[in-house]
N, CA, C and O atoms as a CHARMM CRD file, in Angstrom:
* protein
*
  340
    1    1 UNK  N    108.48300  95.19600  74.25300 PROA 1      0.00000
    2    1 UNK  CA   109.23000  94.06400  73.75500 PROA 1      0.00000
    3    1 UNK  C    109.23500  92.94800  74.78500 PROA 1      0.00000
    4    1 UNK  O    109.01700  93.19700  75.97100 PROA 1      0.00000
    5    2 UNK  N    109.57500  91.24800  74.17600 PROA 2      0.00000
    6    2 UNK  CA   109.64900  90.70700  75.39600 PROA 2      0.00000
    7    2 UNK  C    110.74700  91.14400  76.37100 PROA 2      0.00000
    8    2 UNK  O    111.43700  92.16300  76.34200 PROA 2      0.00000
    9    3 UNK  N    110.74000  89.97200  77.37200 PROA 3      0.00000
   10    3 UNK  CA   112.17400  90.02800  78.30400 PROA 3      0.00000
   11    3 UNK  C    112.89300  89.35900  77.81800 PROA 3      0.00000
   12    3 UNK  O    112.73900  88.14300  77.71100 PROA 3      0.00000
   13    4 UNK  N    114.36100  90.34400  77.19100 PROA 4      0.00000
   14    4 UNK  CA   115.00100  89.24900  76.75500 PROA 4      0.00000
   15    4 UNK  C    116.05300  88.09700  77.95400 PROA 4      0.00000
   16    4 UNK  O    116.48400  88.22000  79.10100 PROA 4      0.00000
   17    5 UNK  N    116.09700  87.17100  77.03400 PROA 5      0.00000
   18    5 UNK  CA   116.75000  85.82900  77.76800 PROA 5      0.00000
   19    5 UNK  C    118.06500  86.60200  78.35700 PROA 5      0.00000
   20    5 UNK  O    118.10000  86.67100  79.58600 PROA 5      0.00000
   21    6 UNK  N    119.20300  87.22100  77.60400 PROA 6      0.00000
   22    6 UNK  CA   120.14400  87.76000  77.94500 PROA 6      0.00000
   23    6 UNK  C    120.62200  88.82800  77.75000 PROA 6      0.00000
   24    6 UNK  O    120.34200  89.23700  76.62300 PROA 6      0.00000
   25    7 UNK  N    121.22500  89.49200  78.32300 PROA 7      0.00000
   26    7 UNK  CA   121.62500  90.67300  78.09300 PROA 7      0.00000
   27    7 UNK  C    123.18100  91.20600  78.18600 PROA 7      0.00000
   28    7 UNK  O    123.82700  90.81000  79.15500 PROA 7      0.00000
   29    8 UNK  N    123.66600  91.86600  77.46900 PROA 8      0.00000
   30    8 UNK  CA   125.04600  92.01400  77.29000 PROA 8      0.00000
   31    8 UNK  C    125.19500  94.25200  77.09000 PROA 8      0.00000
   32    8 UNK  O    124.75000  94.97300  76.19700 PROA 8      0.00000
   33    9 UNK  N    125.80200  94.52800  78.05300 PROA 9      0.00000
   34    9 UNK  CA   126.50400  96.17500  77.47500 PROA 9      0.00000
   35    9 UNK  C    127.59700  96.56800  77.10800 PROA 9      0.00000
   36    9 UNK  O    128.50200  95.92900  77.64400 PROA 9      0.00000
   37   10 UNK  N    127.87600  97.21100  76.54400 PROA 10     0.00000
   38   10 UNK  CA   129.82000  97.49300  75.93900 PROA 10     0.00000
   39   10 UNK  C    129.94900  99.17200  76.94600 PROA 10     0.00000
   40   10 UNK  O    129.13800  99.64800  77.74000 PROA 10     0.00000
   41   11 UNK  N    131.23400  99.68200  76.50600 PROA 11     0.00000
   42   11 UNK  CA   131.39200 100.77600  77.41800 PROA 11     0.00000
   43   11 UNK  C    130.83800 102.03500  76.80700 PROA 11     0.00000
   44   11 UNK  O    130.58300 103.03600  77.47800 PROA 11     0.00000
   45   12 UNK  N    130.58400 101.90600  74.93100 PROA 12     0.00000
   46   12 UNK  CA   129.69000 102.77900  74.58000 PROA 12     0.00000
   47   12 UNK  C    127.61200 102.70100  75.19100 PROA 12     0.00000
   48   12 UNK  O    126.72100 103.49300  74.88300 PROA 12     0.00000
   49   13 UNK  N    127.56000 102.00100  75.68700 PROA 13     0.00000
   50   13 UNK  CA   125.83500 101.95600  76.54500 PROA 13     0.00000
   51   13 UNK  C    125.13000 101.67900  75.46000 PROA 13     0.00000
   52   13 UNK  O    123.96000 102.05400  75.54200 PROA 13     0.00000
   53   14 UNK  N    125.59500 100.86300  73.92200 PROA 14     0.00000
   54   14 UNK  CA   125.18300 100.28800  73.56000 PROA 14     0.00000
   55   14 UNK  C    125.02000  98.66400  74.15700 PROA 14     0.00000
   56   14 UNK  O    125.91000  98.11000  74.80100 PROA 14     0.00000
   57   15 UNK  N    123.66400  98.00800  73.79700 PROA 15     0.00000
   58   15 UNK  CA   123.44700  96.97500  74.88000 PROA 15     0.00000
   59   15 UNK  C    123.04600  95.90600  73.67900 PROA 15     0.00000
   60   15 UNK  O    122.58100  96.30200  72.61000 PROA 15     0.00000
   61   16 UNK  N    123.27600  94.51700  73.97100 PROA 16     0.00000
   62   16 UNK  CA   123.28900  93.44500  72.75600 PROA 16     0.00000
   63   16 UNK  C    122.26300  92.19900  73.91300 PROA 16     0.00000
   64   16 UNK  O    122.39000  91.99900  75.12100 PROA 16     0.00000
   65   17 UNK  N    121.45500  91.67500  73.07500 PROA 17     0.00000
   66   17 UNK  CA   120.75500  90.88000  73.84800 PROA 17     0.00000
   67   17 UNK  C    120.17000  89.71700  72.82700 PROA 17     0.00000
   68   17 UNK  O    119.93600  89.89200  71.63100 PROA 17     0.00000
   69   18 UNK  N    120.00500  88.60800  73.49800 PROA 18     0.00000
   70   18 UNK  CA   118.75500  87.81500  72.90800 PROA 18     0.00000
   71   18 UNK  C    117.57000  87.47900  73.14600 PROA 18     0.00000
   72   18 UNK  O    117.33800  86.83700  74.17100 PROA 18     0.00000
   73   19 UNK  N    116.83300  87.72700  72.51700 PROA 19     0.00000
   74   19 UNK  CA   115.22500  88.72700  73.11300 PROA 19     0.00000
   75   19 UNK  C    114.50700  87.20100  72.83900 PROA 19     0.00000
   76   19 UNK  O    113.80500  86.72600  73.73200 PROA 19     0.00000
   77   20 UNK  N    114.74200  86.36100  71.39700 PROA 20     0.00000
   78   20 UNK  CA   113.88400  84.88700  71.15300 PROA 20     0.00000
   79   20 UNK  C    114.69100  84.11000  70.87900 PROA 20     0.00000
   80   20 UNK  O    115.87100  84.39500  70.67500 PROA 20     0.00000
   81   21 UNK  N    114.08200  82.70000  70.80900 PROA 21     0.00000
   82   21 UNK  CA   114.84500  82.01000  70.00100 PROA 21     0.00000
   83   21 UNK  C    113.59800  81.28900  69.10900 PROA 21     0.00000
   84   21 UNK  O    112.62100  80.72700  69.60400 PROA 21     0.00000
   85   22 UNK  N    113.87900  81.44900  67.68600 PROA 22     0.00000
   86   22 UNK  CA   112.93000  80.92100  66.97800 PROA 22     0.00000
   87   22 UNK  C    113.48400  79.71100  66.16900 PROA 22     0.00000
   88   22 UNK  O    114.68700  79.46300  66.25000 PROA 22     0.00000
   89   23 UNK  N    112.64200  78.92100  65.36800 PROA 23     0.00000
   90   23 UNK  CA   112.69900  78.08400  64.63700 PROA 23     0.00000
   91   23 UNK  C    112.30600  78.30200  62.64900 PROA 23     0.00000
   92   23 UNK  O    111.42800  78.91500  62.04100 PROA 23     0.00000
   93   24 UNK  N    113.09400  77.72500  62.35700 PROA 24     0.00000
   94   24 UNK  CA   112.87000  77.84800  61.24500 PROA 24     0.00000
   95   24 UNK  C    112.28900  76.64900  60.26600 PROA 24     0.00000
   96   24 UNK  O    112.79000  75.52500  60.23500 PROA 24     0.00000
   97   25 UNK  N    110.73100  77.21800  59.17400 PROA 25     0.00000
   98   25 UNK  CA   110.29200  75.88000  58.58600 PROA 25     0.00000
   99   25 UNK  C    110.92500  75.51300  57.74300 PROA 25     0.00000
  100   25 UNK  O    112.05300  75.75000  57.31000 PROA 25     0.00000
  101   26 UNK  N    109.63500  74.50600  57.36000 PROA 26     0.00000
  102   26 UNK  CA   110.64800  73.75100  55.92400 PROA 26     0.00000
  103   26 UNK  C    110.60500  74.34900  54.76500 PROA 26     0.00000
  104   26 UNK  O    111.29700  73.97000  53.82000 PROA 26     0.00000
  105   27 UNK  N    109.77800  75.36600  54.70100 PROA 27     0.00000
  106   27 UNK  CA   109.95400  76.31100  53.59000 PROA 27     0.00000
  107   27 UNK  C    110.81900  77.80300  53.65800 PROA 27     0.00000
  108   27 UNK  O    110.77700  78.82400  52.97100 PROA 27     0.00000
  109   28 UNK  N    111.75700  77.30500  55.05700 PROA 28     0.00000
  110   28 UNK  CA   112.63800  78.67300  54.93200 PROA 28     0.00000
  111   28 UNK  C    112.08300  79.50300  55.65900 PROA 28     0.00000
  112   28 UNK  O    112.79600  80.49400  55.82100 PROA 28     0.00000
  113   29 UNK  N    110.98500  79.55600  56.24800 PROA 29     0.00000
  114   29 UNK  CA   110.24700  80.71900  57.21800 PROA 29     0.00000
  115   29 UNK  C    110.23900  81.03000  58.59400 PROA 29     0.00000
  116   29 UNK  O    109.67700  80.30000  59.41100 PROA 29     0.00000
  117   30 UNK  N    110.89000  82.18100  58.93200 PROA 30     0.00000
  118   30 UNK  CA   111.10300  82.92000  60.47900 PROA 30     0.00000
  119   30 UNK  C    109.62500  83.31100  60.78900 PROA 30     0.00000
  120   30 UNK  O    108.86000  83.83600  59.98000 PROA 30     0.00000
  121   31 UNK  N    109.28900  82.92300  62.29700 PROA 31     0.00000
  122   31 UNK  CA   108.33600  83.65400  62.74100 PROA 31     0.00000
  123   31 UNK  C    108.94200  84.28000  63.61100 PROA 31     0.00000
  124   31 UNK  O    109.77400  83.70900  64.31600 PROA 31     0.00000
  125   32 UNK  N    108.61600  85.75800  63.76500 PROA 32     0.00000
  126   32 UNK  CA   109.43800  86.76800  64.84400 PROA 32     0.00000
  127   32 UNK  C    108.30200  86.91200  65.93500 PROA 32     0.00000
  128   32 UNK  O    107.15700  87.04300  65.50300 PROA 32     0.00000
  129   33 UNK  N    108.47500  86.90300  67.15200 PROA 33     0.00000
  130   33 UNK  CA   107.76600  86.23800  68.03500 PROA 33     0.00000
  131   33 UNK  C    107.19000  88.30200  67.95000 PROA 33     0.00000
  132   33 UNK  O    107.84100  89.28100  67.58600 PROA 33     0.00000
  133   34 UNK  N    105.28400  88.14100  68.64100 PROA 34     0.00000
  134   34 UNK  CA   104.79900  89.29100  68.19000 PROA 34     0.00000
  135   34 UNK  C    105.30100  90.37900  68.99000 PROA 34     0.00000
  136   34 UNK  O    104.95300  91.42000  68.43300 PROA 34     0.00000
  137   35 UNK  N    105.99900  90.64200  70.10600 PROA 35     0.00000
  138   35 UNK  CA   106.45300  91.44300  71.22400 PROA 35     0.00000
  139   35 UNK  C    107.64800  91.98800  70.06300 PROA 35     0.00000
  140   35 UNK  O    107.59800  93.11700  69.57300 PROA 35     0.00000
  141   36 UNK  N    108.42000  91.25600  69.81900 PROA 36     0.00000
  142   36 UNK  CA   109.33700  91.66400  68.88400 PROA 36     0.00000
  143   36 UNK  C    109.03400  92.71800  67.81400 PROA 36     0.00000
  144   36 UNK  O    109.61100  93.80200  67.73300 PROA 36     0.00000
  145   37 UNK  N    107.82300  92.17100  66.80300 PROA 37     0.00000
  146   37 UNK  CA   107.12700  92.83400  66.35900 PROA 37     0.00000
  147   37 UNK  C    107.08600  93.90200  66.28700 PROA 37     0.00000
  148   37 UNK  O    107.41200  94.63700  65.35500 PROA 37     0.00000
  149   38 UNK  N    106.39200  94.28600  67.95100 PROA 38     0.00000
  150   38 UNK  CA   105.65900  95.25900  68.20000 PROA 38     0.00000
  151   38 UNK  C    106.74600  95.99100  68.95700 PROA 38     0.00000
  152   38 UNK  O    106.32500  97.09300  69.30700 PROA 38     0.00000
  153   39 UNK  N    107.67400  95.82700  69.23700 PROA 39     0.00000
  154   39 UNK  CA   108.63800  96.66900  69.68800 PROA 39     0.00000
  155   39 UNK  C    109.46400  97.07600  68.64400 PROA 39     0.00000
  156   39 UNK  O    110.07500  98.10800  68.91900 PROA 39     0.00000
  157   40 UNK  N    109.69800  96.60800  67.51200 PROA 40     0.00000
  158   40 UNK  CA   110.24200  97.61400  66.44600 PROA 40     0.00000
  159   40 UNK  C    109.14000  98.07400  65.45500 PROA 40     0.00000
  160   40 UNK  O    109.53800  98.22200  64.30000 PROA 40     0.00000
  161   41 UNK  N    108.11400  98.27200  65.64000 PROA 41     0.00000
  162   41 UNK  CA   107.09800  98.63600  65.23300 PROA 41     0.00000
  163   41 UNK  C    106.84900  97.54900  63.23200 PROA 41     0.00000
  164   41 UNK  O    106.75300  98.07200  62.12200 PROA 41     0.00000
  165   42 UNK  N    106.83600  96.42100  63.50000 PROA 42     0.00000
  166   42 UNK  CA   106.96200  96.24400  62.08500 PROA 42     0.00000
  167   42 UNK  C    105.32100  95.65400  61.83100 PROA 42     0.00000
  168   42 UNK  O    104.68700  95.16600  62.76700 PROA 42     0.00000
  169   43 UNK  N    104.81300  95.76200  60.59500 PROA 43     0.00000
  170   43 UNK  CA   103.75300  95.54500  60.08000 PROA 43     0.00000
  171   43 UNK  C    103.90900  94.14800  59.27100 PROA 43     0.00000
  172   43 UNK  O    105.00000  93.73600  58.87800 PROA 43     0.00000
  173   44 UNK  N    102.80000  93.53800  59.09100 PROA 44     0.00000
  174   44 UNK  CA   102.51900  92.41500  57.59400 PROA 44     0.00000
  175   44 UNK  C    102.99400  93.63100  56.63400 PROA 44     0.00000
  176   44 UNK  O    102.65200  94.79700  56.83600 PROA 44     0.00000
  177   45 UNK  N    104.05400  93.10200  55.27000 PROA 45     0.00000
  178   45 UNK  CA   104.29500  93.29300  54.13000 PROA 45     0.00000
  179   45 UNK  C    105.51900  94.64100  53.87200 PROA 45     0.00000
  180   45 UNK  O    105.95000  95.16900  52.84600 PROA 45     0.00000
  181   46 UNK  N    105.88700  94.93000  55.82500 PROA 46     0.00000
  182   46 UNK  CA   107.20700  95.75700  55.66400 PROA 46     0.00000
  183   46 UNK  C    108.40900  94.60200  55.28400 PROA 46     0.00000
  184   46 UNK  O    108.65000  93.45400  55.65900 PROA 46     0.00000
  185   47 UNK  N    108.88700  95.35500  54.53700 PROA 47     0.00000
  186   47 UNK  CA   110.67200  95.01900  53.92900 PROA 47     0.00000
  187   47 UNK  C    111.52200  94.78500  55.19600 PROA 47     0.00000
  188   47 UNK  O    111.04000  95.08900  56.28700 PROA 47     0.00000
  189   48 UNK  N    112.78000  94.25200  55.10700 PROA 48     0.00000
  190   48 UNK  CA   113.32900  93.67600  55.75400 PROA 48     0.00000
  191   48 UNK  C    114.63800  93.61100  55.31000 PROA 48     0.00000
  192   48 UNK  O    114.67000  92.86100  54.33400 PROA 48     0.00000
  193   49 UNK  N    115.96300  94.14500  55.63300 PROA 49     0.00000
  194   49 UNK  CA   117.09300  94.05800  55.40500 PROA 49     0.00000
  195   49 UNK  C    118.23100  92.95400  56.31800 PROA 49     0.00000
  196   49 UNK  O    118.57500  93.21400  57.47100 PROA 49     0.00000
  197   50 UNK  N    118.66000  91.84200  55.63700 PROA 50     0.00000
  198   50 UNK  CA   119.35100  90.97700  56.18300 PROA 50     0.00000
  199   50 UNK  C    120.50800  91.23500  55.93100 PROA 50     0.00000
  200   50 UNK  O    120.93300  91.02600  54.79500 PROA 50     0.00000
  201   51 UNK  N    121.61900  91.95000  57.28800 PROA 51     0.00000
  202   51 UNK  CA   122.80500  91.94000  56.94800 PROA 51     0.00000
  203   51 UNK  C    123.82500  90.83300  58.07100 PROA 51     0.00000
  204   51 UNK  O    123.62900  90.54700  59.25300 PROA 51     0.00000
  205   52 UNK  N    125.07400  90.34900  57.00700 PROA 52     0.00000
  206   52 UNK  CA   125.81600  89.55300  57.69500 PROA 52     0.00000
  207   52 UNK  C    126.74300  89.97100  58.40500 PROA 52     0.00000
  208   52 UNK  O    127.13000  91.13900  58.44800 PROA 52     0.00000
  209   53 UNK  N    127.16200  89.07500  59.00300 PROA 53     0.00000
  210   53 UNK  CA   128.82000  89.60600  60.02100 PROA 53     0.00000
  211   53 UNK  C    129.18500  88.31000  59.54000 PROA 53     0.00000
  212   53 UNK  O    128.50600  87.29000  59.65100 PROA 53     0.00000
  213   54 UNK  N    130.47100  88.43800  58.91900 PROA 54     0.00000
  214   54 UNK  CA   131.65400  87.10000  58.33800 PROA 54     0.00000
  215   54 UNK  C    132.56900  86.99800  59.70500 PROA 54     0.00000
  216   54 UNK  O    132.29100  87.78800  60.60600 PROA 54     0.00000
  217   55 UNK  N    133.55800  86.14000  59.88600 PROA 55     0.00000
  218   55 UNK  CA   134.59000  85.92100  60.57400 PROA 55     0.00000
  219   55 UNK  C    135.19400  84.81700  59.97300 PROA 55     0.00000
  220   55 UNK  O    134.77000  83.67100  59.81900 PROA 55     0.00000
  221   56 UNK  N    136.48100  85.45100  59.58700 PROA 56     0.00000
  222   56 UNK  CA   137.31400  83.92900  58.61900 PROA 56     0.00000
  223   56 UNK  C    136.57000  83.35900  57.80700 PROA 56     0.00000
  224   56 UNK  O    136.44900  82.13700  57.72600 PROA 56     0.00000
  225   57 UNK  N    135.86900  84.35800  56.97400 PROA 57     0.00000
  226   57 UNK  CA   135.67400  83.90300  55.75200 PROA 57     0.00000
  227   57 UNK  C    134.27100  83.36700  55.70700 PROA 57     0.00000
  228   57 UNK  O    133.79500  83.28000  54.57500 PROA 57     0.00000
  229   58 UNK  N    133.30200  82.88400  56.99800 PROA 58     0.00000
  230   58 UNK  CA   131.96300  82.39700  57.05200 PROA 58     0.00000
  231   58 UNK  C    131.07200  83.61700  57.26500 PROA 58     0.00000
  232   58 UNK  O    131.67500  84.66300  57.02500 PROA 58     0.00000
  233   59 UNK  N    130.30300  83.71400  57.49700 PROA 59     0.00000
  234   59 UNK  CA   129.02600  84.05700  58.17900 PROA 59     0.00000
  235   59 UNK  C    128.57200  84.01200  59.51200 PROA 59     0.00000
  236   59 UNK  O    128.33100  82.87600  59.92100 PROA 59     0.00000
  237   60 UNK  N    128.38000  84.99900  60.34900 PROA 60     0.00000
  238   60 UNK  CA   128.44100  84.02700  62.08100 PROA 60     0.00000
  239   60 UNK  C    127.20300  84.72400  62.38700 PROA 60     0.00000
  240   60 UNK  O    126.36400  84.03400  62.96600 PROA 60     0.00000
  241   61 UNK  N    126.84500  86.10500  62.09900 PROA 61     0.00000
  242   61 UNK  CA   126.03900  86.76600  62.64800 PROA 61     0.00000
  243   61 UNK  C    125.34500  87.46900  61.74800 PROA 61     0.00000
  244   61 UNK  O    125.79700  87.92800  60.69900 PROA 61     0.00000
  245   62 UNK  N    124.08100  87.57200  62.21000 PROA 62     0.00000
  246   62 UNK  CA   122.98800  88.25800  61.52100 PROA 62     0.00000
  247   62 UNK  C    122.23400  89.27200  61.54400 PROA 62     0.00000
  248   62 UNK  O    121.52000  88.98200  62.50400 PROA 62     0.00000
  249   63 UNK  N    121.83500  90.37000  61.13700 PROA 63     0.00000
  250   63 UNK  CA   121.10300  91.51100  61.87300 PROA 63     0.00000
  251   63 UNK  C    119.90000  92.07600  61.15100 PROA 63     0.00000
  252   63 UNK  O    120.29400  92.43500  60.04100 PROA 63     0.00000
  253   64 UNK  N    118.76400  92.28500  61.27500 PROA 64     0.00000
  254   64 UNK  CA   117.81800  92.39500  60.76300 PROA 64     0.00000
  255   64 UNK  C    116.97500  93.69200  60.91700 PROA 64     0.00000
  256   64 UNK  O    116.08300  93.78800  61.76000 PROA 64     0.00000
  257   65 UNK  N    117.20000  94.35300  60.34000 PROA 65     0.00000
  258   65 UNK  CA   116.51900  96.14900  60.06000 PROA 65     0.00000
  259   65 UNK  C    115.20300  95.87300  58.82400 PROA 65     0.00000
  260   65 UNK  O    114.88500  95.15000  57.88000 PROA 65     0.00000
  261   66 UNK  N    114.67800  97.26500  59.80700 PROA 66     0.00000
  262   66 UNK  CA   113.80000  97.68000  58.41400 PROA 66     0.00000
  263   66 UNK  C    114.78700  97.99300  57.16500 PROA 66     0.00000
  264   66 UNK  O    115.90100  98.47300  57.37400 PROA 66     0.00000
  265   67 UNK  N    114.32300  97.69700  55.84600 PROA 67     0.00000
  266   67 UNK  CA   115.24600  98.27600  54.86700 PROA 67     0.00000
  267   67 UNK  C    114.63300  99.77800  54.43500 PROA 67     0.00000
  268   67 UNK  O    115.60600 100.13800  53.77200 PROA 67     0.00000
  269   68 UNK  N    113.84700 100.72500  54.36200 PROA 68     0.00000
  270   68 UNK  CA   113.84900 102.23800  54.85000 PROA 68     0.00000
  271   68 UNK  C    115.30300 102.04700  55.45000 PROA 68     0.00000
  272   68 UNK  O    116.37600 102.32100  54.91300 PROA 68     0.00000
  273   69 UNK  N    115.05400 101.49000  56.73800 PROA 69     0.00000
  274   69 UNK  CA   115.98700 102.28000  57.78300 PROA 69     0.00000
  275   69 UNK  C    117.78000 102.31500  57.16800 PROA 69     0.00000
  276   69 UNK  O    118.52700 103.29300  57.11100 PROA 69     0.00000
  277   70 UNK  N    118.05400 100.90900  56.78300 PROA 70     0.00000
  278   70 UNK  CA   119.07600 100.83500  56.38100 PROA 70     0.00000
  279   70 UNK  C    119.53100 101.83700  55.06600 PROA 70     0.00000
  280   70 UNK  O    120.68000 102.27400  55.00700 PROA 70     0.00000
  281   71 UNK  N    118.63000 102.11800  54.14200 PROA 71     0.00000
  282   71 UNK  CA   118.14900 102.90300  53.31100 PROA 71     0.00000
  283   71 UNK  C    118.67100 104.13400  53.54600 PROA 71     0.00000
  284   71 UNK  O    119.49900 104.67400  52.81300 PROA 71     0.00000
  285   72 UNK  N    118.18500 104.63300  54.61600 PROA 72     0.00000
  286   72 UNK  CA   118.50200 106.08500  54.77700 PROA 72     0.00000
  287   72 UNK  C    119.38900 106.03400  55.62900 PROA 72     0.00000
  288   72 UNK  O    119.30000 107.05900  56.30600 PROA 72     0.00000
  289   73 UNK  N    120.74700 104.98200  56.20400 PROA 73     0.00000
  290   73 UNK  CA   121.49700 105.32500  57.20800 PROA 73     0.00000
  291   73 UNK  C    122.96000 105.19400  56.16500 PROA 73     0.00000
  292   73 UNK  O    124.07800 105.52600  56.55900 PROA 73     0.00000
  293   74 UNK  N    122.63100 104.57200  54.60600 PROA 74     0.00000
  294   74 UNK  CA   123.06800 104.64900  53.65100 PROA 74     0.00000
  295   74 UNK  C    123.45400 106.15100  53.30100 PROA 74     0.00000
  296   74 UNK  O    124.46700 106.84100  53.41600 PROA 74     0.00000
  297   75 UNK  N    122.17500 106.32400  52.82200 PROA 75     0.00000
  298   75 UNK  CA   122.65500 108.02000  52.37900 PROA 75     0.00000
  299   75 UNK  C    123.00000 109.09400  53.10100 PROA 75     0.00000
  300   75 UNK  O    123.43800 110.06000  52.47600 PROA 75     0.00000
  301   76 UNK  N    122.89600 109.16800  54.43600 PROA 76     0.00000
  302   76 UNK  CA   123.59200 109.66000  55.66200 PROA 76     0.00000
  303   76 UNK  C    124.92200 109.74200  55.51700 PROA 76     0.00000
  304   76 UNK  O    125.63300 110.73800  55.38700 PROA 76     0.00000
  305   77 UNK  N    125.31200 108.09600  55.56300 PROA 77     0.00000
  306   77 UNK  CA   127.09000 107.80000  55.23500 PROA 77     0.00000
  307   77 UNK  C    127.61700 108.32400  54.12500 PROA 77     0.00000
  308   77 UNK  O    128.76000 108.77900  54.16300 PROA 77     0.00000
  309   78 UNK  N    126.72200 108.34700  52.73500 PROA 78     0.00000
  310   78 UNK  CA   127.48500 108.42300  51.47600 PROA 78     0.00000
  311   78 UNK  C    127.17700 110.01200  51.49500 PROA 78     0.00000
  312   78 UNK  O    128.23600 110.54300  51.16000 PROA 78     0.00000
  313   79 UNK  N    126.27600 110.93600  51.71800 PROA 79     0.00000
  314   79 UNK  CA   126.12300 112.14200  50.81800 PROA 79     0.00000
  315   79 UNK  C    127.33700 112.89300  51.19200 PROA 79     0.00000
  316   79 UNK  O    127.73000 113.64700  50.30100 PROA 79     0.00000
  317   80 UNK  N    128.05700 112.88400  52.31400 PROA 80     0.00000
  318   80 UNK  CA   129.18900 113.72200  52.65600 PROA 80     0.00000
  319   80 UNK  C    129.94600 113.06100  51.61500 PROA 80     0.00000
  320   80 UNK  O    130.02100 113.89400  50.71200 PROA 80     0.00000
  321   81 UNK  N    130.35700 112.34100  51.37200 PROA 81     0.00000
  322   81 UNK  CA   131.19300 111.82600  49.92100 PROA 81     0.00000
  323   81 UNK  C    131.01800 112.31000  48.58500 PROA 81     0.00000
  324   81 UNK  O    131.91000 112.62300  47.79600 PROA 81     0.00000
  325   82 UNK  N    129.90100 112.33800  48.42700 PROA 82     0.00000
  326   82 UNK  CA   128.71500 112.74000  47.35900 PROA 82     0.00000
  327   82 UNK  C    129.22600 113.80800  46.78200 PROA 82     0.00000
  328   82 UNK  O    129.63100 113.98900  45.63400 PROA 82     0.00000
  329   83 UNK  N    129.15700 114.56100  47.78900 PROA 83     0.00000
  330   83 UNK  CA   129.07100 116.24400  47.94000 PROA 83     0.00000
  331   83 UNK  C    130.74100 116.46800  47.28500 PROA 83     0.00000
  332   83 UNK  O    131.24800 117.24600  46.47700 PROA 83     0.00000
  333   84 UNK  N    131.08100 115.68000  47.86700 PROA 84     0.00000
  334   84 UNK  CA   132.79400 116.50000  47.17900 PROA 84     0.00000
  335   84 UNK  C    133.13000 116.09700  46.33200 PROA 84     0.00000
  336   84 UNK  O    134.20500 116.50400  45.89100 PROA 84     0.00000
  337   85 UNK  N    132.45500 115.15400  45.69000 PROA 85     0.00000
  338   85 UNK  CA   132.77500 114.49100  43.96700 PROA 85     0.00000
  339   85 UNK  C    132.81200 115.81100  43.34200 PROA 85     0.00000
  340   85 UNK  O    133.00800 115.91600  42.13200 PROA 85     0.00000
């Protein structure tokens, strides 16, 4: 992956960073710089899950998964629920 610009850790050793900063065209289009890419292993024509973080009611933050991944971290959460219906 690149180096990211900044880096941030919490006391769980989960670590938050900003790895690019990109631009967006006039037709709405992210280019994800290729280090990025290639550090979450993504291909031309993989899916892409855009989820938000609100605060007071807006939108502030953004997070971007494979959708597989989100997919199956779904049914992880729900089947213990599932199961006791």
């Amino acid at each position: 992956m690149t180096k990211a610009l900044k880096r941030s850790c919490c006391e769980t050793g989960e670590c938050y960073s900003v790895e690019a900063v990109v631009s967006i065209d006039g037709r709405g289009q992210v280019v994800l710089p290729k280090g990025i890419r290639d550090g979450l292993g993504l291909a031309a024509g993989d899916k892409l899950a855009l989820v938000t973080l609100a605060r007071e009611g807006r939108p502030c933050c953004l997070m971007v998964m494979k959708a597989d991944r989100l997919a199956r971290g779904a049914r992880e959460f729900l089947s213990p629920i599932i199961n006791e219906i």
